[in-house]
N, C-alpha and C positions, 0 to 999 in steps of 0.2 A: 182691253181692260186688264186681262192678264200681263200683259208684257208690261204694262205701267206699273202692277203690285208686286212683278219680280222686280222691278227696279229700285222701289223702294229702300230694301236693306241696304244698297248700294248707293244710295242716295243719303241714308244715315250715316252710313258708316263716310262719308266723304264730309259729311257734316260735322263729325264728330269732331275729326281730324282737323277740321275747322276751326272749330270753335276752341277747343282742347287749349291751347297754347293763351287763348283769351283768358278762360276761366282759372288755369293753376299760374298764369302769369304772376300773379303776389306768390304763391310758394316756392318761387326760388330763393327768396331772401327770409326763411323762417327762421328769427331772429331769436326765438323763444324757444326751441329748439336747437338751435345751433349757435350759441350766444358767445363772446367771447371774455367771461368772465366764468372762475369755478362756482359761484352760489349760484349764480343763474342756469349754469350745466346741471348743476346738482339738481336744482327745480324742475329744469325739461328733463330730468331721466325721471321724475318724480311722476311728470303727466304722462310719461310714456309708459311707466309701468303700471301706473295706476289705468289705464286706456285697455291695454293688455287683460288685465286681469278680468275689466269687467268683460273684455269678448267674450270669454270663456264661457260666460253666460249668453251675452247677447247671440253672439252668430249661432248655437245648435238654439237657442228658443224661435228666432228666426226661419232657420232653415225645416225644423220640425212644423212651426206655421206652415210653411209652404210645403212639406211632404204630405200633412194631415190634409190642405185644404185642396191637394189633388190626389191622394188614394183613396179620400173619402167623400167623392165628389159624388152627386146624384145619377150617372149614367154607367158608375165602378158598381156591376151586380156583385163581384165578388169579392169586395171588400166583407169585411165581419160584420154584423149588424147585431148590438146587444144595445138596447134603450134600456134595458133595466143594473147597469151595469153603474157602481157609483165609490167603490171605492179599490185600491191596491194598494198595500203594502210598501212593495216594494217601490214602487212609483211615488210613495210618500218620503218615502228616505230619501229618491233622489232629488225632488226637487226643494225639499228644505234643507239636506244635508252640501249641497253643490253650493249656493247660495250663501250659506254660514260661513264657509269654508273662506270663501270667496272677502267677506266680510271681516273675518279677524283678519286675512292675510291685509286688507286696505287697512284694519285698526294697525294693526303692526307695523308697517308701513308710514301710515301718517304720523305715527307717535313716535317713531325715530328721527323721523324726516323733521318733526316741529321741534325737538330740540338740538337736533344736528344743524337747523339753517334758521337757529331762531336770530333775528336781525340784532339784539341788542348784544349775543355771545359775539365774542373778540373770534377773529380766526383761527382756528386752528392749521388750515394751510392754505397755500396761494394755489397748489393744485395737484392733481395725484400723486403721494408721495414725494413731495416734498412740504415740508413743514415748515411752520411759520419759525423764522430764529426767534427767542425768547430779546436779545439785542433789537432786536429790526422792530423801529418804534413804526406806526403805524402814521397814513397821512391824514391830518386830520381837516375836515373840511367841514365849515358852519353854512349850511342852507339855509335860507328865510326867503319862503312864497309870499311872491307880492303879488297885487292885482296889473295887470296879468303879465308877468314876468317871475324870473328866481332871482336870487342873488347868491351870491358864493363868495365865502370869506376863507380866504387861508393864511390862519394866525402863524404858524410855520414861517411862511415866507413875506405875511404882511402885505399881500395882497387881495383884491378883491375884484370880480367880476358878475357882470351883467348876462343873461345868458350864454354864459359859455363856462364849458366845466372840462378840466383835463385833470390827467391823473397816469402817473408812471407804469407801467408793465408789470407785474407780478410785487406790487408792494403793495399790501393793505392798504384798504380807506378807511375812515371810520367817517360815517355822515354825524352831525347833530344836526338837528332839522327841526325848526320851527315854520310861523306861518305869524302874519300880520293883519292878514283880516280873515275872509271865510274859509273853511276846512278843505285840505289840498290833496292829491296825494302826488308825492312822490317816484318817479316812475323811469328807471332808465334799462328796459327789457335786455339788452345786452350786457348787462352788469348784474345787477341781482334783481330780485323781488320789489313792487310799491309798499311803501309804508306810508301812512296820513303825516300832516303836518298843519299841526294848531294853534292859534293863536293863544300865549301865554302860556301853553306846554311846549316840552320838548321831547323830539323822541327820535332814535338813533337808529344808523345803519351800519352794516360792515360788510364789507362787501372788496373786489377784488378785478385787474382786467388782466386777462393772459394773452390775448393778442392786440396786434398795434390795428388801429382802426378810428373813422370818424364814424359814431355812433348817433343818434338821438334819442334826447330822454323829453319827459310831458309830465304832464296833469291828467291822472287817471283818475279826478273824481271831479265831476263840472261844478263848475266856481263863478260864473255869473258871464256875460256878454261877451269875454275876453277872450274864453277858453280855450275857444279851436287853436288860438294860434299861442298857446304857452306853454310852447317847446324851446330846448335849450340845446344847444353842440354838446355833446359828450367825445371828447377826443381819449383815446389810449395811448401814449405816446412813450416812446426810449427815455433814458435816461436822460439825456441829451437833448432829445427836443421838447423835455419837458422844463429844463432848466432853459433853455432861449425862449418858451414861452412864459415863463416868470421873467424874465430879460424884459421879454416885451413887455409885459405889463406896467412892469417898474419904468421904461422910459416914458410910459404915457404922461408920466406926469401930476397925475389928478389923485386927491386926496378925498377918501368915502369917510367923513367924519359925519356928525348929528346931524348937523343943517342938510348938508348932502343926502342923507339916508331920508328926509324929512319929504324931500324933493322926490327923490326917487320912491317913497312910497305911494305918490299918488298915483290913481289909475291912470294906466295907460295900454296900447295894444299894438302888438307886432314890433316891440320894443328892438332896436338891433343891439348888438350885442357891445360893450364897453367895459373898457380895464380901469382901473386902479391901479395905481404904483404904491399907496398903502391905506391903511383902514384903521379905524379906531377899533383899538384890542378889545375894549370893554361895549362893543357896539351889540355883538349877540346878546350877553348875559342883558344889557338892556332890554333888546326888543322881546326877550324873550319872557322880561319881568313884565316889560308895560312902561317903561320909565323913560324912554329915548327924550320926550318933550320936557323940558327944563317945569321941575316943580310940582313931578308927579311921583306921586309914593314908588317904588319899589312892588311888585307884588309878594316876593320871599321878605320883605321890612313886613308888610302889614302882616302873613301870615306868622312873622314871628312874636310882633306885637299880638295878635289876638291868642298866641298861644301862651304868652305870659299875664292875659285877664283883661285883654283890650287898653284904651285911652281913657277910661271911664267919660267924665263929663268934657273933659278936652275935645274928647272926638266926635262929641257934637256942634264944635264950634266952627269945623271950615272944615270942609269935604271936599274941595278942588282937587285937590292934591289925589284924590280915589276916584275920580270921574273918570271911565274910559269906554270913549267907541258908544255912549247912551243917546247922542243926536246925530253922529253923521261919523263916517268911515275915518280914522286919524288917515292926520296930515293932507284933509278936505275941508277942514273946518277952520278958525280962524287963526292966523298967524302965530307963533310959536312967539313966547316973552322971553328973550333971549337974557334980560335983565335981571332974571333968578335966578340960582343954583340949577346945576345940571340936573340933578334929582334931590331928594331928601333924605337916602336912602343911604345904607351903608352897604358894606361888599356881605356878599352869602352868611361867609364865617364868622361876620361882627355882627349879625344881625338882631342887637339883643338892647335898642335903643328903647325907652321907656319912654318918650314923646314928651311932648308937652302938660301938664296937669295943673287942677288949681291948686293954689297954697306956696308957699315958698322952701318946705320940706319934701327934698324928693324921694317915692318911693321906689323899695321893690317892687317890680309888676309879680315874681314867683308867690307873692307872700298874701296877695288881694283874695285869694281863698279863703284865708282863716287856717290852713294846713301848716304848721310848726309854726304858726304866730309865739313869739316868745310873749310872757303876761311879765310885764315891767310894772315894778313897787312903785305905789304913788298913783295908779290907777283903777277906780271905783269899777265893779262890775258895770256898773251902769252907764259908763263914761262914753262918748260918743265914737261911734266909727270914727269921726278925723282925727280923735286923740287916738283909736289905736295905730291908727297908719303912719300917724308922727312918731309915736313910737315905735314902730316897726323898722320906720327909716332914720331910728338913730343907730340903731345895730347892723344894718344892710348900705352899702354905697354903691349909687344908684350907677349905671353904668355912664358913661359920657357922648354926648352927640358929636360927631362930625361929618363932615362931609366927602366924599371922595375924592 
């Protein structure tokens, strides 16, 4: 029995050795710590030091556990015995004053960290000491999460791709990143931090790769059936092999216009990955308004309409045009009428269309307040609202509709 419980340690310790290469077998590719991109480095020295600091607490409250619960163990006569013993001073400084300390040093820390790596600030450099040239435009690339795939637009080059994402060596990215149906996140751990991506918002990254490498990025927030597998190639490549892979895409051939985007947003899983040779320039600011399907309002049109006092009675005459995503997931539901206008909507900057209204005198929408109404001779206090808006809109010309 003896000889068997000396063998024991012997028996662990060959175990150990065993298993050992099992268990840290993923730690050799710690990706998140050793990333190949500056924001993403910048963030692993961020968990590193923030790891550090709080030891300083952890391991002596630890190790002081295990001092006390063996010098003060029931068989130790000569440990100290004081049961009426309940406060010290000095014992009080240290363990609120260690802890504090400890606490502004993370406040400090995080609140430089969150404006030094905030996603939507432009670069400042590609990587230690050296900076970003004020010249050196950055590459810009349109994200939109689909179910359960990405897509990638690069208005630059006027291509576009299906999970697969590359990007040059030490030249800024800039993401704009949207989402088509439920809330996404964005996530490529060798290049920078996840940010969400929502349908009918948008929201931006900036981010950077310093070494050449094939990476992968995913969906770091579950998104329905699909998920496990809505990963996409994140390539870092040369100068050079970043232009033969715009080559390539471009001889693909195939063209990501509306009907296309229509297609490709329906669900699908473990989608492989497909180029475009070129894409509709105006296809993001679409998907990003809600307007891709022919005859649907703009979402920046209507917020600009209700900010100059709504459609009044007009807009309760046909709501089609504001319906989205209220019975079934777009482009699952019924066929697109390709026999309408592409939207109804004007571009961001024109956005100041006054709609449709009754009467054959158009008005100002600014002026449906009552707020600097000019008072025109010839009209009774008592005169109706439609007399004052006719005469509102003799003095104001109403903007004009067109289409894009």
């Amino acid at each position: 029995m003896r000889q068997y419980l000396l063998s024991l340690p012997r028996l662990s310790g060959l175990s150990l050795a065993a298993i050992a290469p099992v268990l840290l077998g993923g730690c050799s590719d710690l990706v998140v710590l050793d990333p190949a991109g500056d924001v993403a480095q910048q963030q692993g020295d961020l968990v590193i030091i923030s790891t550090l600091l709080m030891l300083i607490i952890i391991i002596p409250v630890i190790a002081l556990t295990l001092f006390f619960a063996w010098k003060y163990r029931a068989d130790n006569k000569e440990a100290r015995y004081e049961p009426d013993w309940d406060h010290s001073t000095q014992l009080e400084l240290v363990i609120w004053a260690a802890p504090l300390l400890i606490i502004i040093c993370l406040g400090a820390l995080t609140w430089v960290g969150t404006h030094l790596l905030d996603p939507y600030r432009p670069l400042a450099r590609t990587e230690p000491g050296v900076a970003v040239s004020q010249d050196e435009k950055p590459l810009e690339v349109q994200v939109v999460a689909l179910d359960w795939k990405w897509l990638f637009i690069y208005p630059e080059q006027g291509i576009a791709t299906v999970n697969e994402f590359a990007a040059p060596m030490d030249r800024p990215v800039s993401f704009r990143i949207t989402g088509a149906s439920v809330m996404n996140s964005f996530y490529i751990p060798a290049m920078a931090g996840q940010i969400y991506s929502m349908p009918g918002m948008e929201t931006k990254l900036n981010a950077v790769f310093n070494k050449p490498g094939d990476f992968v990025g995913f969906s770091a927030n579950y998104s329905g059936h699909g998920f496990s597998d809505m990963r996409f190639a994140a390539k870092s490549l040369t100068d050079d092999e970043f232009t033969n892979w715009v080559a390539k895409a471009k001889a693909s051939g195939e063209t990501l216009d509306r009907k296309t985007y229509l297609e490709l947003e329906k669900p699908s899983e473990k989608e492989p990955v497909h180029l475009y040779a070129s894409a509709d320039p105006e296809l993001f600011d679409a998907i990003v308004n809600m307007c891709v399907e022919p005859g649907k309002m703009c979402m920046h049109q209507q917020m600009a309409i209700d900010d100059r006092g709504g459609m009044g009675l007009a807009g309760l005459q046909k709501t089609d045009d504001l319906v989205y995503d209220k019975t079934a997931a777009r482009g699952t539901g019924a066929p697109a009428d390709w026999s309408k206008p592409i939207s109804v909507c004007l571009a961001p900057e024109k956005a100041n269309m006054p709609g449709a209204r009754p009467g054959d005198a158009p008005v100002a929408l600014d002026r449906l307040n009552g707020l600097g109404l000019p008072r025109k001779t010839g009209i009774a206090p008592s005169s109706s609202s439609d007399a004052l808006l006719s005469a509102a809109a003799e003095t104001v010309s109403a903007p004009t509709r067109s289409n894009p």
